[in-house]
LOLOKE-961431 format. One record per atom (N, C-alpha, C): x, y, z; residue in one letter. Coordinates in steps of 0.05 Angstrom, whole numbers, padded with zeros to 5 digits, always signed. Atoms other than C-alpha are relative to their C-alpha. Layout:
XYZA...
# end
This chain:
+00016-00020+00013X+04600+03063-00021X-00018-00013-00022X+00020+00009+00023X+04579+03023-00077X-00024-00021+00006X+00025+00016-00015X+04543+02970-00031X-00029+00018+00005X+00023-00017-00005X+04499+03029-00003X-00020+00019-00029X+00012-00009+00019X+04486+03053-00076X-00022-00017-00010X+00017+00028+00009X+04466+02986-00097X-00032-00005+00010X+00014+00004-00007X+04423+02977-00036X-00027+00021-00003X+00021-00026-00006X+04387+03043-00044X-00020-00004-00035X+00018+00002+00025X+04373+03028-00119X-00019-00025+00000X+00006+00019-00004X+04346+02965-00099X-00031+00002+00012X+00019-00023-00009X+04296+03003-00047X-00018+00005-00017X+00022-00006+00013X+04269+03040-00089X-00008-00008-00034X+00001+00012+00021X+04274+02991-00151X-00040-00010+00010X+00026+00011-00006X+04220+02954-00103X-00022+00018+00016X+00019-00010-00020X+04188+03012-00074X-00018+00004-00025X+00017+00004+00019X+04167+03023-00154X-00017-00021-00007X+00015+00026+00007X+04144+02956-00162X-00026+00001+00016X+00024-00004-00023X+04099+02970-00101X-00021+00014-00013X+00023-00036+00002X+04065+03035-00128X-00012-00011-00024X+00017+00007+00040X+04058+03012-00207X-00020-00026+00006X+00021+00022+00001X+04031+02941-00182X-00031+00003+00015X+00026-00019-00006X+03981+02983-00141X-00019+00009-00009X+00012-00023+00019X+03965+03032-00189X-00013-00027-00028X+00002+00019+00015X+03962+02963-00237X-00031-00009+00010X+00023+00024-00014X+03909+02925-00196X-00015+00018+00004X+00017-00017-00002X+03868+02989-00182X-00017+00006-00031X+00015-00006+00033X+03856+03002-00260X-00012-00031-00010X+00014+00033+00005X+03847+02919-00265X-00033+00003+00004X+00020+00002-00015X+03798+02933-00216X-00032+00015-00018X+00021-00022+00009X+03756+02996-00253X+00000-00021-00025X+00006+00016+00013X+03763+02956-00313X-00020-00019+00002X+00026+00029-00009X+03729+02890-00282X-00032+00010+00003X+00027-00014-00006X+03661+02936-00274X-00009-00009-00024X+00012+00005+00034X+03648+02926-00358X-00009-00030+00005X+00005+00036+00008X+03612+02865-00375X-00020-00003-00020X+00024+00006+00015X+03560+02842-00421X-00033-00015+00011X+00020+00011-00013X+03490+02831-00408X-00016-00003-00025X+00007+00022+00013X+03454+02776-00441X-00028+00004+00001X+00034+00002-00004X+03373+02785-00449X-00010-00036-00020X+00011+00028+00006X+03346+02711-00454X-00030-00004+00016X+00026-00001-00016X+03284+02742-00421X-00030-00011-00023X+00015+00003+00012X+03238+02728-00479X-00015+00024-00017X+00010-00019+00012X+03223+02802-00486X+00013+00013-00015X-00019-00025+00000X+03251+02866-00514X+00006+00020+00018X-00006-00023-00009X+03286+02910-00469X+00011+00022-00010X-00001-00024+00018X+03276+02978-00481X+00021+00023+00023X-00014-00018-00023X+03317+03014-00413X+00021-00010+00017X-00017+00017-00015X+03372+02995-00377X+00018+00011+00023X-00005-00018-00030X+03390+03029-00310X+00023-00016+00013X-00006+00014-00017X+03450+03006-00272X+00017+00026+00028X-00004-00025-00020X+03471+03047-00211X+00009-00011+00023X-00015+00017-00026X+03517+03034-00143X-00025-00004+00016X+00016+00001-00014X+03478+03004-00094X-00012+00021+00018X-00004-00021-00022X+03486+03062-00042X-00014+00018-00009X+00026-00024+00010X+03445+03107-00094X-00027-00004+00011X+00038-00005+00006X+03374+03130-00086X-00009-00001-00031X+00020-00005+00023X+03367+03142-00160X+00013-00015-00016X-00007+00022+00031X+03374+03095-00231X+00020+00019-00015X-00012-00021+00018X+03403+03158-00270X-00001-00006-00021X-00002-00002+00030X+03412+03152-00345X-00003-00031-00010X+00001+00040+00020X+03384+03091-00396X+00030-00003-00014X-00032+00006+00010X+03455+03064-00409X+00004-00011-00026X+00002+00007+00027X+03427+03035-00473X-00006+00035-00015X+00005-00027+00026X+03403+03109-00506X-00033-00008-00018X+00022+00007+00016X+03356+03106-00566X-00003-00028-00006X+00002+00031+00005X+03376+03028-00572X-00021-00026+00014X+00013+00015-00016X+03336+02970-00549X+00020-00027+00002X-00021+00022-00009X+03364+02899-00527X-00022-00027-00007X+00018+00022+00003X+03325+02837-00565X+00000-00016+00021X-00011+00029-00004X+03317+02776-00539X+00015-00019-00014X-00021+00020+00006X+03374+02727-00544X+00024+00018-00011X-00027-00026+00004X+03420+02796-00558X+00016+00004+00029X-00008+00002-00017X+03467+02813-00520X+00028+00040-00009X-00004-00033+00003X+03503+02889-00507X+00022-00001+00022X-00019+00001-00013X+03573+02908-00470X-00006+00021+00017X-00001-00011-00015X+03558+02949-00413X+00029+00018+00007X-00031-00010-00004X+03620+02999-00397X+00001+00023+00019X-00002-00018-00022X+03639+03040-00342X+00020+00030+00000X-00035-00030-00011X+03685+03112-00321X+00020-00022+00014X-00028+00014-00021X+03747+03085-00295X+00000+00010+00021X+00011+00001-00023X+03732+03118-00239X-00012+00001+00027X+00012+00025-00009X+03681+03076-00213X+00018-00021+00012X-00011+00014-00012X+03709+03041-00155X-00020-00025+00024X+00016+00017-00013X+03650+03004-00114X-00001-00022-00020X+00003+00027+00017X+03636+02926-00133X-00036+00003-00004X+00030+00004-00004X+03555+02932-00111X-00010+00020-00016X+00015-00019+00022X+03510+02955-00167X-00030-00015+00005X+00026+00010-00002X+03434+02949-00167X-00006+00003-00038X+00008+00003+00026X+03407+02936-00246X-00030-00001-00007X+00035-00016+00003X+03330+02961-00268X+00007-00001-00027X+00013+00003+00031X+03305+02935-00341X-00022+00009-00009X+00024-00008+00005X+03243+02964-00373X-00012-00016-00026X+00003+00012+00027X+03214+02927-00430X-00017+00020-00011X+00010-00026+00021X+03172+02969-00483X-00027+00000+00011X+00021+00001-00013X+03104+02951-00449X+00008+00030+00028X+00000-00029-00028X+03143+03005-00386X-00007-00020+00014X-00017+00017-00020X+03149+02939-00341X+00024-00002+00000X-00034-00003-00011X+03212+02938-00298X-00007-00027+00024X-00011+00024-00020X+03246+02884-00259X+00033+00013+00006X-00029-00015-00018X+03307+02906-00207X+00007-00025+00013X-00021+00018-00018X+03366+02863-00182X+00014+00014+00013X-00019-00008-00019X+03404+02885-00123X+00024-00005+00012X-00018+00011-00027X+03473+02887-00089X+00013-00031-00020X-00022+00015+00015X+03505+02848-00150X+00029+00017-00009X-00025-00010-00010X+03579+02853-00146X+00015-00009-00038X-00014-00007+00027X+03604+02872-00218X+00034-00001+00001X-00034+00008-00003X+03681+02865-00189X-00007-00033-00009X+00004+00028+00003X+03657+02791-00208X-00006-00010-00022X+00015+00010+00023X+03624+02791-00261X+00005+00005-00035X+00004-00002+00027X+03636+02784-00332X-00015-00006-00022X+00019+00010+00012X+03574+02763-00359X-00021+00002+00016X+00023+00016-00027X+03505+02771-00326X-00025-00003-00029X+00027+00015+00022X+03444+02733-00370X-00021+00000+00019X+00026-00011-00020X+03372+02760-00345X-00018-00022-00030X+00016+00017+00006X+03325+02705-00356X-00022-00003+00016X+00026+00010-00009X+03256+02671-00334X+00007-00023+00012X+00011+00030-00009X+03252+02610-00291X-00022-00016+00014X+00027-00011-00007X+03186+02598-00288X-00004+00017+00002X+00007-00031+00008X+03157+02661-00275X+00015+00019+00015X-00011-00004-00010X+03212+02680-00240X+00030+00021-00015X-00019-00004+00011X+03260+02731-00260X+00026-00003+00004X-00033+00015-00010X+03340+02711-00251X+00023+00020-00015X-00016-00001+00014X+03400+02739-00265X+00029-00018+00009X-00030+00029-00005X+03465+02686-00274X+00028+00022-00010X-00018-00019+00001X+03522+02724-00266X+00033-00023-00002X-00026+00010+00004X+03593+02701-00291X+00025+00016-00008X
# end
């Protein structure tokens, strides 16, 4: 009798471990979406759009009334959830030019720095 108690607490000792390390790595997951983004573009950005790839639309400046100097840098933050990795990212500088990156995977990224190389815009994602 006490073998089969044992074994049963055992069960579902590890059937908990299953569900919480689940439920663990799922919120890891929504978490890992936040990151900071680095302007080393030279300008000021004044808009900052980021939106799952799978959208049609930018929806809401994620900065607000704020802008984003150059060589500043601002923590991006997400709903928990937010479960896709692929996000597309749309900058506006105060002139109302925009530059769009696509189909960057924010499950990855903890850092992305939007720069020039040559006249090239880049973003380095870490």
């Amino acid at each position: 009798m006490k073998i089969r108690l044992i074994k049963a607490a055992l069960a579902t000792a590890a059937l908990a471990v299953v569900v919480l390390g689940s439920v663990s790595l799922q919120a890891a997951q929504n978490r890992k979406l936040d990151f900071t983004l680095v302007n080393k573009t030279g300008i000021t950005i004044a808009e900052v759009y980021v939106s799952p790839s799978k959208d049609d639309s930018w929806g809401e400046d994620v900065m607000g009334k704020d802008v984003l100097k150059n060589n500043a840098s601002v923590d991006i933050e997400f709903a928990r959830s937010e479960k896709t990795c692929k996000w597309d990212l749309k900058v506006v500088d105060e002139d109302k030019g925009s530059i769009e990156w696509t189909d960057l995977d924010l499950c990855t990224a903890n850092e992305i720095t939007l720069k020039y190389e040559g006249k090239k815009p880049t973003a380095i994602i870490k």
